[in-house]
N, C-alpha and C positions, 0 to 999 in steps of 0.2 A: 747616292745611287748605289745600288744593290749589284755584287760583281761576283762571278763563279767564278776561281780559276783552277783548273785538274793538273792535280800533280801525277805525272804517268809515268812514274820509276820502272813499272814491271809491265807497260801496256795498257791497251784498253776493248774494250769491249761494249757493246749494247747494256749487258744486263750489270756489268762494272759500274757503268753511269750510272744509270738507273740507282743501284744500289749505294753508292754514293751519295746521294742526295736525299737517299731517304734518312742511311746513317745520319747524317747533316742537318736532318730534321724536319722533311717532309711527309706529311701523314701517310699512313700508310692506306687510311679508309679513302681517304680524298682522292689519291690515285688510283685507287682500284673504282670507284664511283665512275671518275673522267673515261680509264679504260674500256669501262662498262659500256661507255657509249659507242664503241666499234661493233658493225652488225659482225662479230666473231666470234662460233661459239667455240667448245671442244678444246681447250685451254684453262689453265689453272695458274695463278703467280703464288708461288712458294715464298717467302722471306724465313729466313731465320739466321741465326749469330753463328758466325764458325772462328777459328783463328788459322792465322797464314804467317806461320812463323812468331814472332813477338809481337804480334800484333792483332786485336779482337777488330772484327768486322763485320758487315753486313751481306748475308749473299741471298742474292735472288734466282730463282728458276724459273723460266717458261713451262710447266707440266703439259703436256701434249696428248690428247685423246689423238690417239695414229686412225681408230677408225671415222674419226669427222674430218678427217684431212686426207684424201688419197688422192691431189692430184698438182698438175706445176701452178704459178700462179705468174704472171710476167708483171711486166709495171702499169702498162693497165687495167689490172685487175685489181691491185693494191691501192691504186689511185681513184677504182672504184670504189671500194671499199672505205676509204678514207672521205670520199666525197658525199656516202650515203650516211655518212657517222653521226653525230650531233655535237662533234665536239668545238669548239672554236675555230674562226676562222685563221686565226694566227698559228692557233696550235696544227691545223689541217696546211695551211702553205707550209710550214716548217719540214713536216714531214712532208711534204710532197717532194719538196727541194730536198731533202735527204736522198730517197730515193730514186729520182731522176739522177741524183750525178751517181746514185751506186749504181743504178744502169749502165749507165753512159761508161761507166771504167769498164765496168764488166766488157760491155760490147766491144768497146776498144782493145781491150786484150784476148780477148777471142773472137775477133774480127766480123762481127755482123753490127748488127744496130739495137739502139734500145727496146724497141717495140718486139726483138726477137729472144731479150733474153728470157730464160724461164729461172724463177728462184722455185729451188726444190721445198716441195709443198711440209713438211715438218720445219726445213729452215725459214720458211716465207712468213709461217706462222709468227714462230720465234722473233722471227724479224721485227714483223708489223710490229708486233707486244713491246719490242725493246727501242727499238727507233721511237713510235708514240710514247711508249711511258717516259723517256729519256726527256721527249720535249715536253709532255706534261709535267713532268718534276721540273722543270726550269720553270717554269711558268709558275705552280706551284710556291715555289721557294722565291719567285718574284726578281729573277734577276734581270739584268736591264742591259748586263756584259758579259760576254762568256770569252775565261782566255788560256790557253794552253799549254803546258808545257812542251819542248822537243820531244817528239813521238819515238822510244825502242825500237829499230827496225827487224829485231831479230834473227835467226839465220837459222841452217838445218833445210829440211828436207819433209812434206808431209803428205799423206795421199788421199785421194780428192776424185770428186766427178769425175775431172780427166787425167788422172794416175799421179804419178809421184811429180810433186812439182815444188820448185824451192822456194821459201820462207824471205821478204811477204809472198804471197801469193798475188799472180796477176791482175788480179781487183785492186785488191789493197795497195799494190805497190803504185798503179796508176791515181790511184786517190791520195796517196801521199807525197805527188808532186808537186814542189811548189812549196809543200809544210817543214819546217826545221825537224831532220832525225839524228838521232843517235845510236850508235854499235855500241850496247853495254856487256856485251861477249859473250849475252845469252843466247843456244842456240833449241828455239825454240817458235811457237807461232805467239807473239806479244800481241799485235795491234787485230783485231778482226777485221772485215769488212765492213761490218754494221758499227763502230766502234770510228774505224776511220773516215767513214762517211759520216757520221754525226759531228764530230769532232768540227773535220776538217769544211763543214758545211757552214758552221753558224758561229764559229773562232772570228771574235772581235780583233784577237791577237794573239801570237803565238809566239813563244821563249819565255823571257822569265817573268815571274810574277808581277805584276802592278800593285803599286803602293798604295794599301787598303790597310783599313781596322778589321781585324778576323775576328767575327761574332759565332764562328761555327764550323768546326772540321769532320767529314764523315772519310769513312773507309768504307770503299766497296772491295769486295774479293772475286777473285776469278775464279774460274774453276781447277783449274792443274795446281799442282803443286812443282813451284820453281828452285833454283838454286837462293834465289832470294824473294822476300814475302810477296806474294803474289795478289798484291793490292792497289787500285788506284785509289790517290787522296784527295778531294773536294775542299777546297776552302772558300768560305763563303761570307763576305764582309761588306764593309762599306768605304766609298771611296766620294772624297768631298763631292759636289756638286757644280765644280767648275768646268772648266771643258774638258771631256772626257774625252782621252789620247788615244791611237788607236793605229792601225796598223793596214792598210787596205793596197791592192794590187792595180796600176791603172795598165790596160792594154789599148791599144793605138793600132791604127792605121792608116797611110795618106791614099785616096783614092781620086782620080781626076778623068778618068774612063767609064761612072757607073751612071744610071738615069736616076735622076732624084724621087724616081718613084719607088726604087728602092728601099730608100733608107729605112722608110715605115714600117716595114716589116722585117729589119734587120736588127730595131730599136727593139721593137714587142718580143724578138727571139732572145735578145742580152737579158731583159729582164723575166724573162723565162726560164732560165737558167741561173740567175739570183743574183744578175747585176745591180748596184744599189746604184747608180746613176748612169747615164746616157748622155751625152751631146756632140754639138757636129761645130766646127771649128774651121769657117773658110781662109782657104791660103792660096800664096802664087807660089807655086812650084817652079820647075826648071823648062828653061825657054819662053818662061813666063804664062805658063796653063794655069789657071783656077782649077782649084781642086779641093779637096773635105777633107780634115782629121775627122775620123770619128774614132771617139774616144768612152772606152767603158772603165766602168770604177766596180770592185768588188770587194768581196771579205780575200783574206789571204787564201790558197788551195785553188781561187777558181782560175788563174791565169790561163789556165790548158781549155774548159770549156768554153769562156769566152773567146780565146782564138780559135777553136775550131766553129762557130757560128760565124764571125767575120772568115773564117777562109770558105766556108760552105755558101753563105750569101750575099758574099761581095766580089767582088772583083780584084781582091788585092789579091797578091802571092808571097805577100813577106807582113809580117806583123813584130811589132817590139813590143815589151814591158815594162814594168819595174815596180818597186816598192814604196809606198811613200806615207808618213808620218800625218797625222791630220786630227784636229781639235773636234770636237762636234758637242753641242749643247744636249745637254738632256730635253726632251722632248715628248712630251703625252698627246692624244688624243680625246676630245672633251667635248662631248652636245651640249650648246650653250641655248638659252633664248632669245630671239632677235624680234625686231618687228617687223621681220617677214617671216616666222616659225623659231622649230626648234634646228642649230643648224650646227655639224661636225668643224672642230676649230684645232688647230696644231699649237698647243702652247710649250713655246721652252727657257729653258729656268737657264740662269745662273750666278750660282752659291743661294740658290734656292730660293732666286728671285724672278719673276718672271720678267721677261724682256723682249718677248715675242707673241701678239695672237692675231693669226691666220685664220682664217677662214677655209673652208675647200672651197676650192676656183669653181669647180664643175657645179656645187650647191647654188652658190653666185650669179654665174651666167643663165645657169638653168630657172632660177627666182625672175633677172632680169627679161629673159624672154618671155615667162610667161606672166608676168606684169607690166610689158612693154615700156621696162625703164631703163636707162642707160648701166650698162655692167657697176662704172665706176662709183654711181650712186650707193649702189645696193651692196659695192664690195666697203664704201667708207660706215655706211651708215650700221652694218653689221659689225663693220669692228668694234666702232666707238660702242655700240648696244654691250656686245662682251666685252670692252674694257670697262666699263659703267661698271660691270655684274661682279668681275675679280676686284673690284675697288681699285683701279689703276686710273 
């Protein structure tokens, strides 16, 4: 399995990543191609070699026609944008989930709501180009795990839309809760906004490196020049194929006062915000009341958005968390043939064997109904048809 892990001595940035991955060995025509497919003109991506102290790198720039860009753009506009593209559906959730939670910081530290922030129309640009190309180069370079070093939190003082304000800045510091930092006594702006929302979005894991074969190391450069080389490192290898380890956040809460008609759309808003599982867990509480855990699982960074959906649409007032260590098989998605069609199947390996093939449920029941045959029939008889087909 295929694993990115960024080494972020001096920070990170949008077009850092980006630029990483390319050094690393991502084509350069291939993502300008994928980029192409955003309706966004009035932009240009620059690549070329520079050095940042002892060290050769690759830097990339957003170039900016200022007159195709005169105005703000909020998140959904971006999300329009993103929805009108041709690019993949993986590649389009990814970035959506970027930028809803860099909303979401933003509006949290300047007190309104996502749908009010406005990103300024040169930064928005910038934006979109280095958020998508960041996740296009992941995709790209085919990685399967993305994991993190502790984030610089930097220090100092810098001035801004709303004047001098201290280093991170109120986005960034909000997006970097929850993520391991470290004071390396440089005082300066390290992590960006766009930088720590990627990062801190789609980080399988976070500290130190996971024990992988490194088939390829890129240097991206920043733009300032620091006290020290002002580069992030990509290393890019391979990591057996047994169960991949991993690092994720579970948040909780006990609730015994809410109508069960809630829950439904308390589940759809977790995973809207990039909970990777959901469930509900009946208990007797105290005096002997029935009552629901429900319980969200996520990548590390989201603990703060997921509690603020369980505080906005539930009825609890106290929520807990914590951290917790977890195996997970490698796992693809494969259109097989059945004899009821061609039909989407979940297979996952391990040490590069497969040991698991599913079906989707919805294909299943949906075949069942409209062949008036029992669910159970149609979910055995598809298996055995794709286990026939991988010779299992």
């Amino acid at each position: 399995m295929k694993v990115v892990y960024f080494d972020c001595p001096s920070g990170a940035a949008g077009d850092m990543i980006m630029a990483s991955l390319l050094d690393a060995g991502v084509s350069l025509d291939a993502l300008r191609t994928e980029l192409a497919k955003l309706p966004l003109t009035g932009w240009e991506l620059v690549v070329r070699e520079v050095r940042k102290g002892a060290f050769r790198a690759t830097k990339v720039d957003v170039e900016i026609d200022h007159h195709a860009h005169h105005h703000h753009r909020t998140l959904g506009d971006i999300v329009a944008i993103l929805d009108a593209s041709t690019l993949g559906d993986s590649i389009k959730d990814k970035a959506r989930r970027i930028f809803t939670r860099l909303a979401d910081a933003e509006a949290r530290a300047h007190g309104t709501t996502r749908d009010q922030v406005h990103f300024h129309d040169v930064g928005a640009v910038d934006a979109i180009v280095d958020v998508t190309g960041g996740v296009i180069a992941l995709e790209l370079i085919g990685a399967r795990a993305l994991h993190v070093s502790a984030l610089p939190i930097g220090g100092g003082f810098v001035e801004g839309a709303h004047g001098r304000i201290p280093i991170p800045g109120p986005g960034t510091a909000e997006l970097l809760r929850g993520f391991p930092v470290v004071d390396t006594g440089v005082k300066a702006e390290l992590v960006t906004p766009t930088g720590a929302a990627i990062l801190t979005t789609l980080a399988n894991g976070a500290g130190s490196m996971p024990a992988m074969t490194v088939t390829s190391v890129g240097y991206g450069a920043g733009t300032r020049d620091l006290e020290v080389p002002n580069v992030l490192r990509c290393f890019v290898g391979e990591v057996a194929d047994t169960a991949a380890r991993e690092t994720i956040v579970q948040v909780e809460t006990t609730i015994d006062d809410m109508s069960p008609q809630l829950y439904e759309p308390v589940i759809d808003r977790l995973f809207d915000v990039g909970a990777l599982d959901v469930f509900l867990t009946p208990v007797v509480m105290k005096r002997s009341r029935p009552g629901v855990v429900l319980t969200a699982l996520g990548p590390p960074g989201l603990a703060d958005a997921l509690a603020r959906v369980l505080f906005e649409e539930t009825t609890t007032i106290g929520v807990r968390w914590s951290e917790w260590r977890r195996a997970r098989l490698d796992r693809e998605m494969v259109t097989l043939t059945t004899a009821y069609g061609a039909l989407p199947f979940k297979i996952s390996r391990l040490d590069g064997r497969i040991v698991t093939v599913t079906p989707e449920f919805a294909d299943v029941a949906r075949i069942a109904r409209d062949k008036a045959l029992p669910v159970r029939e149609v979910l055995e008889q598809a298996r055995a048809d794709a286990r026939r087909q991988l010779g299992l």
